[in-house]
C-alpha positions as a Markdown table, in Angstrom:
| # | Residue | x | y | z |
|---|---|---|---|---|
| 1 | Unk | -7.3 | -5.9 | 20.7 |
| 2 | Unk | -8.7 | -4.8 | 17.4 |
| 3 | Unk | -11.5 | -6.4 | 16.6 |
| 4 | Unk | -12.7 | -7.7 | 12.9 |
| 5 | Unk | -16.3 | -8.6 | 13.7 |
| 6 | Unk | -17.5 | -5.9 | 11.2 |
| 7 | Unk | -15.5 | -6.7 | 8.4 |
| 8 | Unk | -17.0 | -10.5 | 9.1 |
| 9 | Unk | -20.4 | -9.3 | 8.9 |
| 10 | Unk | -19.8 | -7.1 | 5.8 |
| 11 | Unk | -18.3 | -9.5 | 3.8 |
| 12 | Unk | -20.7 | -11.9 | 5.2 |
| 13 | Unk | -23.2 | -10.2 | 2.7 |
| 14 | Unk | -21.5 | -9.5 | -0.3 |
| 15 | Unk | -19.5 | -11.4 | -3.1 |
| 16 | Unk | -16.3 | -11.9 | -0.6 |
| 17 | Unk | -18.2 | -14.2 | 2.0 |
| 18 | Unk | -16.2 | -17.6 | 0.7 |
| 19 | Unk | -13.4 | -15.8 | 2.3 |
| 20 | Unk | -15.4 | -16.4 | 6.1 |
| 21 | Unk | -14.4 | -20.0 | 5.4 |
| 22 | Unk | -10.9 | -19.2 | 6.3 |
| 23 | Unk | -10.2 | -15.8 | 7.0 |
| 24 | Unk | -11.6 | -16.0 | 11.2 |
| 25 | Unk | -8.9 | -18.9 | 11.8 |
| 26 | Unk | -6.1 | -16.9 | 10.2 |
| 27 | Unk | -6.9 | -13.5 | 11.9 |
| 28 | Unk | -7.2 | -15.5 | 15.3 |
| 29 | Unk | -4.5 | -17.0 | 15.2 |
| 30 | Unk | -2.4 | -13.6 | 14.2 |
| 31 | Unk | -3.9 | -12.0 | 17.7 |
| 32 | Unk | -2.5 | -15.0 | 19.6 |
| 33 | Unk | 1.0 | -14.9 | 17.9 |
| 34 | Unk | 4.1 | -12.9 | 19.3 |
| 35 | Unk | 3.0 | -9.3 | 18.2 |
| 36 | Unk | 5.6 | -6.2 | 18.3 |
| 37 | Unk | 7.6 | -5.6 | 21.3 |
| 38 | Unk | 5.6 | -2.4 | 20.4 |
| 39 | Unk | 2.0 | -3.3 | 20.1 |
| 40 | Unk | 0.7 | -2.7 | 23.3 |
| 41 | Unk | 1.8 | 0.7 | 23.6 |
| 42 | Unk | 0.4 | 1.2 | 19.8 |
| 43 | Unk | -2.8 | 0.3 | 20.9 |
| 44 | Unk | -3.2 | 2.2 | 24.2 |
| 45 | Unk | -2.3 | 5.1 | 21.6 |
| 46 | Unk | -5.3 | 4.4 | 19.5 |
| 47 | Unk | -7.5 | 4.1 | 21.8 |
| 48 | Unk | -6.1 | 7.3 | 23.5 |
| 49 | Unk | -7.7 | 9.3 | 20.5 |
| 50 | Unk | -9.7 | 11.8 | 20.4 |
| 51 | Unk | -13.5 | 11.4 | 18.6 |
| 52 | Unk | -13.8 | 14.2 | 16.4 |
| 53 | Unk | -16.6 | 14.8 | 13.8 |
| 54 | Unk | -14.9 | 16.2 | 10.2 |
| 55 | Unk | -16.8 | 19.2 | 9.0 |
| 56 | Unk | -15.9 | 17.5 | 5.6 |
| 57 | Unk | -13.8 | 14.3 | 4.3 |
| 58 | Unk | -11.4 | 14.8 | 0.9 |
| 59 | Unk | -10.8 | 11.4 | -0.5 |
| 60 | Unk | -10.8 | 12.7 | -4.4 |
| 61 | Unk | -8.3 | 15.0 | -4.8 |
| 62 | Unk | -5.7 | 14.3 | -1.2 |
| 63 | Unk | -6.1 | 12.1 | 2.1 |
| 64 | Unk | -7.8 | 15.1 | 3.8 |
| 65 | Unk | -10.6 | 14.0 | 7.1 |
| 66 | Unk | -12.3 | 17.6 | 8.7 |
| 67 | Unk | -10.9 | 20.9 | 8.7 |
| 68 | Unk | -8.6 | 22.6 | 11.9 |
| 69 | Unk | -11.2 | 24.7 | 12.8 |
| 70 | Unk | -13.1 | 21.0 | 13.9 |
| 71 | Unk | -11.1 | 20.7 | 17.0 |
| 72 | Unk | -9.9 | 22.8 | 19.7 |
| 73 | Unk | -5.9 | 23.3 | 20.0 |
| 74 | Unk | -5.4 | 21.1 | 23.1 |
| 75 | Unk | -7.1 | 18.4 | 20.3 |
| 76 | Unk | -4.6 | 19.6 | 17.8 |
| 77 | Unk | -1.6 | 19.2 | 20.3 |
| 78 | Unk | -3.0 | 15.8 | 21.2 |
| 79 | Unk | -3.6 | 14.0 | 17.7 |
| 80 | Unk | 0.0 | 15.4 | 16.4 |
| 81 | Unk | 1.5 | 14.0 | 19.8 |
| 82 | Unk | 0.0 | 10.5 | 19.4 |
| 83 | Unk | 0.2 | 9.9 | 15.9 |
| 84 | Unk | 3.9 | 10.8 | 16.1 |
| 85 | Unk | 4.2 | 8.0 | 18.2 |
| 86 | Unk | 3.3 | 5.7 | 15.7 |
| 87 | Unk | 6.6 | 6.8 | 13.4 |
| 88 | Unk | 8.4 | 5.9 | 10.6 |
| 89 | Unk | 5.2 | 7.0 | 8.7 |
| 90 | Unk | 6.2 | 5.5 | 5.5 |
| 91 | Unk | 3.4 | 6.5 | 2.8 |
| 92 | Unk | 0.9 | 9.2 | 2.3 |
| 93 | Unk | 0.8 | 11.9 | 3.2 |
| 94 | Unk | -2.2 | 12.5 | 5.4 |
| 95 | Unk | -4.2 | 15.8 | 6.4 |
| 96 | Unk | -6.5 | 15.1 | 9.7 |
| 97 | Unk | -8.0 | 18.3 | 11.1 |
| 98 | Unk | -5.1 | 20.3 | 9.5 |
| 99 | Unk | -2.7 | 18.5 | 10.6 |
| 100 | Unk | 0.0 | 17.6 | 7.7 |
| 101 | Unk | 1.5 | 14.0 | 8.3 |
| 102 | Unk | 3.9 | 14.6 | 5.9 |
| 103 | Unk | 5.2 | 10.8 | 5.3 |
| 104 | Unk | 8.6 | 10.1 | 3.6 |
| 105 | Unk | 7.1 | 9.4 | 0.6 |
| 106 | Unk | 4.5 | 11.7 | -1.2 |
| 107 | Unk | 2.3 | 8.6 | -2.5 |
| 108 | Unk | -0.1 | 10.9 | -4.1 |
| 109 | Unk | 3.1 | 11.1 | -7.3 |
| 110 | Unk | 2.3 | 7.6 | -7.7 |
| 111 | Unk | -1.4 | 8.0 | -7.7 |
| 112 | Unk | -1.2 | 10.8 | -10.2 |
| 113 | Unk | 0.7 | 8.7 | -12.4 |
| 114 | Unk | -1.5 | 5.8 | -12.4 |
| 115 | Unk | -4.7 | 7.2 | -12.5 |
| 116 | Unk | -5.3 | 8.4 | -15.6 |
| 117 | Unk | -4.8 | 5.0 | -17.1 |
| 118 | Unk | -7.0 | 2.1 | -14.5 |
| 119 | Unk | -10.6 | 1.9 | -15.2 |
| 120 | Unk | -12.9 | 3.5 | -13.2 |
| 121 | Unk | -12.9 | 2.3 | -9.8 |
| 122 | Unk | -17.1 | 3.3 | -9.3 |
| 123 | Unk | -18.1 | 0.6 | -7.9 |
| 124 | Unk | -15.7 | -2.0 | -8.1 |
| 125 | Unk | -14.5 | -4.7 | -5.2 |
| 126 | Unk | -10.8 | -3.5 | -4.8 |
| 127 | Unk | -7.8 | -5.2 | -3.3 |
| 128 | Unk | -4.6 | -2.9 | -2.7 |
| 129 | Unk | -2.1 | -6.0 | -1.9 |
| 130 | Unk | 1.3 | -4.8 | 0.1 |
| 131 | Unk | -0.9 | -1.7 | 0.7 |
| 132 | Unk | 1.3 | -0.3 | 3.5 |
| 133 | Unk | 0.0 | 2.0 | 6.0 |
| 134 | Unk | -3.1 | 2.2 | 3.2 |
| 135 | Unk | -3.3 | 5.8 | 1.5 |
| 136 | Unk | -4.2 | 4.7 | -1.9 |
| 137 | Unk | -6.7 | 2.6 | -0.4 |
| 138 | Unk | -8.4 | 6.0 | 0.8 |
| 139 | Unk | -7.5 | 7.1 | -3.0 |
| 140 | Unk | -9.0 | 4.3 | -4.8 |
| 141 | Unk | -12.2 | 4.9 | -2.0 |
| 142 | Unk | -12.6 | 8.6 | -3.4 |
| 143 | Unk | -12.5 | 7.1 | -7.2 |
| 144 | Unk | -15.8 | 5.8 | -6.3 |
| 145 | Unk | -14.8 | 2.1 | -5.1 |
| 146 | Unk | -17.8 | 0.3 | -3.7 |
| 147 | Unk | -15.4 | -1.9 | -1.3 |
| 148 | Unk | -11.7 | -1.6 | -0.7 |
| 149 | Unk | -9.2 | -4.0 | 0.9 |
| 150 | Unk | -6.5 | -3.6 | 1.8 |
| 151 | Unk | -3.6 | -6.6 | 2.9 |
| 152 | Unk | 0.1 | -5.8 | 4.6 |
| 153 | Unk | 1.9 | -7.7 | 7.2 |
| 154 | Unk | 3.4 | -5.1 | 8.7 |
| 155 | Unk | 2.2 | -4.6 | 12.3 |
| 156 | Unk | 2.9 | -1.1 | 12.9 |
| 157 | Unk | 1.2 | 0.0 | 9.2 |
| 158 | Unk | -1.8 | -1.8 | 10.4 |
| 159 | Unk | -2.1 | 0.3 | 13.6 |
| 160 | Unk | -1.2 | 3.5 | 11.6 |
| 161 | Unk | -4.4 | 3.0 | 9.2 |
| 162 | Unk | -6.7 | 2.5 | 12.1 |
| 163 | Unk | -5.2 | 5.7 | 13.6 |
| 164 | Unk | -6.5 | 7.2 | 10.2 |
| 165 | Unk | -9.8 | 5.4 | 10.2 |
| 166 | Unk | -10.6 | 6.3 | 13.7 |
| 167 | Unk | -11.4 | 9.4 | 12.4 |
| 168 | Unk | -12.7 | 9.1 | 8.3 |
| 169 | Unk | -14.9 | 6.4 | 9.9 |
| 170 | Unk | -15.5 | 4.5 | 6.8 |
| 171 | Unk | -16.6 | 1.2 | 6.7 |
| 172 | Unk | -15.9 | 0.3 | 3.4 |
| 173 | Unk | -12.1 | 0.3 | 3.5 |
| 174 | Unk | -10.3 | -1.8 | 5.4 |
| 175 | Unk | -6.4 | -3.2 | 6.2 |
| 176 | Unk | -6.1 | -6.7 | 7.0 |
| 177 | Unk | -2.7 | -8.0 | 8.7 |
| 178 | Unk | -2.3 | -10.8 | 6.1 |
| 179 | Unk | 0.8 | -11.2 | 3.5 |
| 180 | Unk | 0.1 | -12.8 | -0.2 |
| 181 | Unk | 0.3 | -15.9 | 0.6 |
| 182 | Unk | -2.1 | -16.0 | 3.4 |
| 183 | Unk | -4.9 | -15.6 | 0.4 |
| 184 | Unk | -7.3 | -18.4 | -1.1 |
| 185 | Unk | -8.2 | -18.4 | -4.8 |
| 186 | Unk | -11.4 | -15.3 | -3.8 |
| 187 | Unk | -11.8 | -14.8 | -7.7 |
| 188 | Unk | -14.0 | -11.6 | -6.5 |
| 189 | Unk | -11.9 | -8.8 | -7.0 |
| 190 | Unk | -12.3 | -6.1 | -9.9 |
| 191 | Unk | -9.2 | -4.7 | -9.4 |
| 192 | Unk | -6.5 | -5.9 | -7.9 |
| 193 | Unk | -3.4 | -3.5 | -6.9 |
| 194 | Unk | 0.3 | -4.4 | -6.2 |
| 195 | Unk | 2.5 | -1.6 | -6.2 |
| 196 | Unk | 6.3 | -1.8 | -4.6 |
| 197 | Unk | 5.6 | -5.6 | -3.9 |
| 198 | Unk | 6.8 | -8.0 | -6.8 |
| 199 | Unk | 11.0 | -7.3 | -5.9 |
| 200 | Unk | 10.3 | -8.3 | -2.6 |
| 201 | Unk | 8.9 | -11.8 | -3.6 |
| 202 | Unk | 11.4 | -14.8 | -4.0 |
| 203 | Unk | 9.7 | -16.2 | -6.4 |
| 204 | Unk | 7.8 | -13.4 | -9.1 |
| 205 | Unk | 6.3 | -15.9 | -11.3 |
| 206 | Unk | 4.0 | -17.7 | -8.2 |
| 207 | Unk | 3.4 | -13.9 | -7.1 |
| 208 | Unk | 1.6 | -13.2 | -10.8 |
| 209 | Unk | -0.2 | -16.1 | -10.4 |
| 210 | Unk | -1.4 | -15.4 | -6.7 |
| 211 | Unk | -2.7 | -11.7 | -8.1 |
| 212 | Unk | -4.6 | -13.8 | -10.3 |
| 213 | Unk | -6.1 | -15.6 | -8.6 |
| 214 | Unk | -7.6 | -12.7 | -6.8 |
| 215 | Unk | -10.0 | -11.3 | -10.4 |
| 216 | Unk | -12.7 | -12.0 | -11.7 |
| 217 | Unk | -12.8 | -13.0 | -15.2 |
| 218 | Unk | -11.8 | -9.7 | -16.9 |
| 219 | Unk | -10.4 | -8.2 | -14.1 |
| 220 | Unk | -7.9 | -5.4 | -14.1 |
| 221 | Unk | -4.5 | -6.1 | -12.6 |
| 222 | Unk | -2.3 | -2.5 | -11.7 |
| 223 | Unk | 1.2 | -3.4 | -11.1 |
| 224 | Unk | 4.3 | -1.2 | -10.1 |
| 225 | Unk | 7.2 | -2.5 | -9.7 |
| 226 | Unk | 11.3 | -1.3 | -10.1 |
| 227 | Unk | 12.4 | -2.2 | -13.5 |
| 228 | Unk | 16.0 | -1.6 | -14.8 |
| 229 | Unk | 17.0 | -1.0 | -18.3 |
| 230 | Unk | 17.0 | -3.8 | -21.2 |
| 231 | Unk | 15.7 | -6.3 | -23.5 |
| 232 | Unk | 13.2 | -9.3 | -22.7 |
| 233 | Unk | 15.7 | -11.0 | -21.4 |
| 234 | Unk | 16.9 | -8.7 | -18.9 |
| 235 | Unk | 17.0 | -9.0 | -15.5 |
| 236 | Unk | 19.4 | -8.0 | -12.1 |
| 237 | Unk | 19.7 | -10.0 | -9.6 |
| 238 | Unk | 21.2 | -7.5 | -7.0 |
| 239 | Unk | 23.1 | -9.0 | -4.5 |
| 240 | Unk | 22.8 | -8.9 | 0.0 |
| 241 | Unk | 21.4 | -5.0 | -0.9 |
| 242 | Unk | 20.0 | -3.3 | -3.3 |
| 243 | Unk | 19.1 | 0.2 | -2.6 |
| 244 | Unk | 20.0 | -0.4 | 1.3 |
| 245 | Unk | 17.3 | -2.5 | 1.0 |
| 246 | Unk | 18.0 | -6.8 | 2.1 |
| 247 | Unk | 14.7 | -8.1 | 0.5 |
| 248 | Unk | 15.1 | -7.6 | -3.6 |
| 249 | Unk | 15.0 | -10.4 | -5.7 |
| 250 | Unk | 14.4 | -9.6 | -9.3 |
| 251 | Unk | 15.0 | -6.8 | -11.2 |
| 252 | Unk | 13.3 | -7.4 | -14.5 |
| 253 | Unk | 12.8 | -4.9 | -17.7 |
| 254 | Unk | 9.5 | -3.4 | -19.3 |
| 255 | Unk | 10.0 | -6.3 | -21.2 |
| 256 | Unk | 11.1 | -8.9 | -19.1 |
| 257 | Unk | 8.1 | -8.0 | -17.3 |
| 258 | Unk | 5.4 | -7.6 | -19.6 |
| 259 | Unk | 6.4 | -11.7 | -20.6 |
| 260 | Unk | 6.3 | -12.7 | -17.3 |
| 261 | Unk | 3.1 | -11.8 | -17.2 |
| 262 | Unk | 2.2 | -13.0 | -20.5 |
| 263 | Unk | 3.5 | -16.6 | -19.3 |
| 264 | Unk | 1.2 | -16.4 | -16.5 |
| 265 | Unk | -1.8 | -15.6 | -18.5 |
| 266 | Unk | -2.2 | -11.7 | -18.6 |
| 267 | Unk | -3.8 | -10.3 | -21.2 |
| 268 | Unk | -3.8 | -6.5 | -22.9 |
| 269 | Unk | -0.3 | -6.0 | -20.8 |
| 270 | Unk | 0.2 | -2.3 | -21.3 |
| 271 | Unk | 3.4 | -0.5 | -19.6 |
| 272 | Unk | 1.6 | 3.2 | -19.2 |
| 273 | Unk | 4.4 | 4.9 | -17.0 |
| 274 | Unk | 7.9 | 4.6 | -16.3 |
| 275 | Unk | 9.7 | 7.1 | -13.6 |
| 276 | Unk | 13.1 | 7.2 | -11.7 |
| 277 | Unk | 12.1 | 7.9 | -8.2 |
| 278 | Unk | 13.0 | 11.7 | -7.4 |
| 279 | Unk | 14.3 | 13.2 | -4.1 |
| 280 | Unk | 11.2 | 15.2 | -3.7 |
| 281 | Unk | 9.3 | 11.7 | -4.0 |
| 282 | Unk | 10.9 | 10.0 | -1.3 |
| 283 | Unk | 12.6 | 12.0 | 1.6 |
| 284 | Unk | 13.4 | 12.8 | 5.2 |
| 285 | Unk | 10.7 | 14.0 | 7.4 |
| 286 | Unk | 9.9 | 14.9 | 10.9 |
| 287 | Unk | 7.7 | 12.3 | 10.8 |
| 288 | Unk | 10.0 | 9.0 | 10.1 |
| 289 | Unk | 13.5 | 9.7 | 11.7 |
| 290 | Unk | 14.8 | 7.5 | 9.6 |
| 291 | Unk | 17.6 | 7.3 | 6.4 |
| 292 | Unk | 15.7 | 8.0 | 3.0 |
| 293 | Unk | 16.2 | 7.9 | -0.9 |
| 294 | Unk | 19.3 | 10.0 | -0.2 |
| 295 | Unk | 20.8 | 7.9 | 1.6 |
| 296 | Unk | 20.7 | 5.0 | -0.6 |
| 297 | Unk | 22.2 | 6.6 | -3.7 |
| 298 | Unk | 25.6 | 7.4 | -4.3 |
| 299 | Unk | 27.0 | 10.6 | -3.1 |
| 300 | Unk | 29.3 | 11.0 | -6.4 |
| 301 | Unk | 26.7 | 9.7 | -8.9 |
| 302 | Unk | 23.3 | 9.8 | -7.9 |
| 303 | Unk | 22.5 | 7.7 | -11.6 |
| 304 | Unk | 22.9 | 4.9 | -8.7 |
| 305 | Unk | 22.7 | 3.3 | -5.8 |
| 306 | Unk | 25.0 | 3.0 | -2.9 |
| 307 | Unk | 26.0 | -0.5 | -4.1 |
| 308 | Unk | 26.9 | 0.6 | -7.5 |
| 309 | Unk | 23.2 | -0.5 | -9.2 |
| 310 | Unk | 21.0 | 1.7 | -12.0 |
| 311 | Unk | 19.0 | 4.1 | -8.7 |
| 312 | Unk | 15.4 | 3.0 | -8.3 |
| 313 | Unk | 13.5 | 3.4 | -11.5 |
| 314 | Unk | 9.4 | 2.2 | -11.8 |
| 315 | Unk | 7.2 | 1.1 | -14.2 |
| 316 | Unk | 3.9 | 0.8 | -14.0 |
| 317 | Unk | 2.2 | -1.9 | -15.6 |
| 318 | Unk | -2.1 | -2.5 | -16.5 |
| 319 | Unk | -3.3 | -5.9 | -17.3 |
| 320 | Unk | -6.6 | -8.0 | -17.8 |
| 321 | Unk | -7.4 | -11.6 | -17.1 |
């Protein structure tokens, strides 16, 4: 079982270490609960890894840990082997020892559209909530972060980023297997990230205040989040499926969301970006064997979705406490 012992004693002695007073019960009791069907098997493939030592480590411009030439080919042949037995690889994409773990969705778009307009991450305490398998923590790491964490629920994520970190070896990002909810009121945080969460929530309003309650007094908050088309008081409620997708709550737009946020106490709510999500953003790969964007939109009309809703268009969204 992997352990969290070092993230204890790092955060033991820095500005997170209120979190000790709760954090050891909730990760204990996650190792004792009903894990994956799959979870065993995911963890004999981690530890069936091989240790490698990157000539060099990209974290500024790509996801990119040593270079080919590192490893042998049997090497090669056995990282591609085991970390395709951690798929659907949902975000990245990843480059380890010139391998290409070409994910369904090219997260470095999003990064690229967003970076230009945070402040700068050097030294900053970051939390990336709903960070999936965690390849913008690794981006907001190469900005210069001083500490990055990261929190998503999903099991099989949480297994992928180890597989990652077993070989950028890092010990100042880390993935926690804890949703929202499961955080106190830390206060700590620079920057707090939340992209491809908020339509997911049943309640949006409590979600804004649980980001929050994450800053420190001036703290940035980056949000991405779909948005349709509107006026303030604009909002779709899709119904069973949105997108082929069960969990989506609200829809709100720009504006809708920018006094949501306003209600909850945001200040200097900027919208910086606004894109409809392209088919070379989100695709098919070897590596998820799965349906993708394509699938989701309309064969006849690919304005939108299967269901007959406005296709997936995102907003980005910058705010300070």
């Amino acid at each position: 079982m992997i352990s969290f012992n070092k993230f204890y004693q790092l955060i033991a002695q820095n500005r997170l270490s209120s979190w000790l007073n709760v954090l050891p019960a909730q990760l204990t009791t996650w190792q004792k609960s009903e894990l994956h069907g799959e979870f065993a098997h995911w963890e004999k493939t981690l530890d069936a890894l091989p240790n490698t030592t990157p000539s060099s480590i990209d974290l500024s411009n790509s996801v990119t840990i040593g270079e080919e030439s590192d490893i042998n080919n049997g090497e090669f042949k056995r990282i591609e082997n085991l970390l395709k037995k951690f798929k659907p690889w949902r975000k990245g994409p990843y480059h380890i020892h010139g391998l290409h773990v070409d994910t369904e969705w090219r997260s470095d778009f999003k990064w690229d559209r967003l970076a230009p307009h945070i402040s700068d991450l050097s030294n900053r305490y970051v939390l990336d909530i709903g960070c999936g398998s965690g390849y913008h923590l690794w981006r907001m790491r190469g900005a210069g972060a001083k500490f990055v964490v990261g929190i998503d629920p999903t099991q099989l994520f949480f297994m992928q980023f180890n597989a990652v970190k077993h070989f950028a070896q890092d010990d100042n990002v880390h993935l926690l297997p804890l949703g929202v909810e499961d955080l106190p009121e830390l206060k700590a945080f620079d920057t707090v990230f939340a992209m491809g969460v908020l339509y997911h929530r049943r309640s949006p309003i409590d979600f804004l205040y649980q980001l929050k309650a994450q800053l420190v007094k001036g703290g940035e908050l980056v949000l991405e989040t779909l948005v349709v088309d509107g006026d303030i008081n604009t909002v779709l409620v899709p119904g069973e499926r949105y997108a082929k997708m069960r969990n989506v709550w609200f829809l709100p737009s720009c504006d809708a969301m920018v006094a949501w946020m306003e209600r909850c106490g945001f200040k200097n709510i900027k919208v910086v970006n606004t894109d409809v999500t392209a088919l070379d953003e989100q695709r098919k790969t070897d590596w998820i064997d799965t349906e993708s964007l394509e699938d989701f939109l309309d064969p006849n009309d690919p304005t939108k979705t299967i269901e007959g809703y406005p296709a997936p268009k995102r907003a980005i969204f910058i705010a300070r406490t």
